[in-house]
C-alpha positions, 0 to 999 in steps of 0.5 A: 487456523481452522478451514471455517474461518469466516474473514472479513475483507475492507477494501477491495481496490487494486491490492484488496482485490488480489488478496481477497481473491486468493484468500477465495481461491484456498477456501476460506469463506470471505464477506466484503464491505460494499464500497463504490471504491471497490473494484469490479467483484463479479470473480469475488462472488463466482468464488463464494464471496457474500457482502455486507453494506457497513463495516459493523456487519462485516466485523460481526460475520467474521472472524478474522478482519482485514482492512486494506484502504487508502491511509489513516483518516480512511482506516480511523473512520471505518474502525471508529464510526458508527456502523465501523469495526469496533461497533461488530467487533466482539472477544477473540476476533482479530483486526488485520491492517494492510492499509498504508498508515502513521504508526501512531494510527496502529497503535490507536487503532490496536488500543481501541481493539485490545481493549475488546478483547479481539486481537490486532496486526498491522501488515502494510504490504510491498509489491504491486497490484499484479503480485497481489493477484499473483499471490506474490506479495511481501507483507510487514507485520507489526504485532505479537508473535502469538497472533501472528502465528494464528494469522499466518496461514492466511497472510501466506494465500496471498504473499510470498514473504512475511517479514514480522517487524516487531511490535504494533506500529513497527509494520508500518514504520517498516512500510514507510522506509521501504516506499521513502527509499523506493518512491525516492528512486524514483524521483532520482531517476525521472529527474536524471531522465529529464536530464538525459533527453535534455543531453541528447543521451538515448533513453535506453542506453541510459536504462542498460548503464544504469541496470549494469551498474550501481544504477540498477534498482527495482524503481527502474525495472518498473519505470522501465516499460513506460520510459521504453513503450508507455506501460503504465501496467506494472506500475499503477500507484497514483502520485497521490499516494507518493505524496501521502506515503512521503508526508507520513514518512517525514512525520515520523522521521521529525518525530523521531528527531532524526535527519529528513532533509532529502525525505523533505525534498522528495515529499516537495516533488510529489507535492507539486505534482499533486498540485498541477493536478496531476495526483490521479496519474502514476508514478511514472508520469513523473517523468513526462510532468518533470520534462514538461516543467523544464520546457515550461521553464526554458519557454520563460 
């Protein structure tokens, strides 16, 4: 990969942010696409970034091309609209994915490129916000191994691992059982917390059993700061997400025609807590919402 490679970046929130910056930080030139989503860009630009106002213009200053937004609907409508990727899109570019989407919205998406003549990558992403700006994250590629290995150098300015799933669509499917295992967890935990305080059983001695035991899990090294002192900060994504992540991956275990009878009770939790308006909050408010159900409950 050529130290002059232009890249183009969609999406600067919380994940976006941290990668464009260390993209910035190795050198290579990056434009971004003016968003109100975006988070503040004041150190993007101080690194060199430029900016475009539209997904065209992005696309047709860059060689390579990453996309890092909320799901499908949002991808489809910046690659396919009017003023969207494929409308700057041109031979030899290379479209890189890192949104959360259904596979069957790579494969779309890579056909619409492919048939350009430019190159696709899904690479959906693990970690949080803080490895991003750290350059920490772990990214899954759906693709071939040709492309990948052209995209490889940038992928590594910002993750410390790049895992290649196998062909288009099988990075995100891989996205998808990793946040179904681990938003799971996550349930099991706030719903055995509710239980503990319910008991009497002292929070952090329930945490130091669980840790020593089969218990142990990364979901509950990042519940753990807001169980023990109200920190959010490691764990900032939203229910909303969980019930997105949670309903693409229970489409695509019915797809498949393979069993999702705990996937479908898990993806109802996150449902609810989206409908008690709680979808802006995250993931550990989990707990605090399931405890305030039970007393709802108890008071009825």
């Amino acid at each position: 990969m050529s130290d002059f490679v232009r890249i183009g970046f969609i999406g600067i929130g919380l994940m976006g942010h941290g990668m464009a910056k260390n993209l910035l930080q190795k050198g290579y030139a990056l434009t971004f696409l003016d968003h109100p989503g975006n988070q503040p860009v004041d150190d993007l630009r101080e690194l060199g970034a430029a900016s475009d106002d539209s997904a065209e213009a992005v696309t047709a200053d860059s060689d390579v091309i990453f996309i890092c937004v909320t799901g499908s609907p949002q991808v489809l409508d910046i690659v396919f609209n009017d003023k969207g990727v494929l409308a700057g899109l041109a031979p030899g570019k290379t479209v890189v994915d890192c949104s959360t989407v259904e596979p069957a919205t790579s494969r779309q998406v890579a056909t619409a490129v492919t048939a350009r003549g430019a190159h696709f990558l899904d690479a959906p992403l693990t970690r949080t916000p803080k490895e991003a700006e750290a350059g920490r994250l772990n990214v899954m590629v759906g693709g071939d191994d040709e492309t990948l290995d052209v995209v490889r150098p940038l992928l590594d300015a910002f993750a410390e691992n790049v895992y290649h799933a196998g062909p288009v669509g099988a990075g995100h499917t891989l996205k998808l059982l990793h946040n179904y295992i681990s938003l799971g967890n996550c349930v099991l935990l706030a719903e055995a917390m509710v239980c503990a305080r319910a008991g009497g059983v002292d929070t952090g001695t329930l945490i130091d059993v669980l840790a020593s035991g089969g218990g142990g899990s990364t979901a509950l090294q990042r519940l753990t700061p807001y169980l023990m002192e109200s920190d959010v900060g490691g764990f900032r994504f939203s229910l909303s997400n969980c019930r997105k992540d949670l309903t693409y991956y229970t489409s695509m275990a019915d797809d498949f025609q393979v069993p999702a009878i705990a996937a479908h009770a898990i993806q109802q939790v996150f449902v609810l807590a989206n409908a008690l308006a709680a979808g802006d909050k995250p993931v550990p408010y989990l707990v605090d919402l399931l405890d305030d159900l039970g007393h709802t409950a108890n008071r009825n």
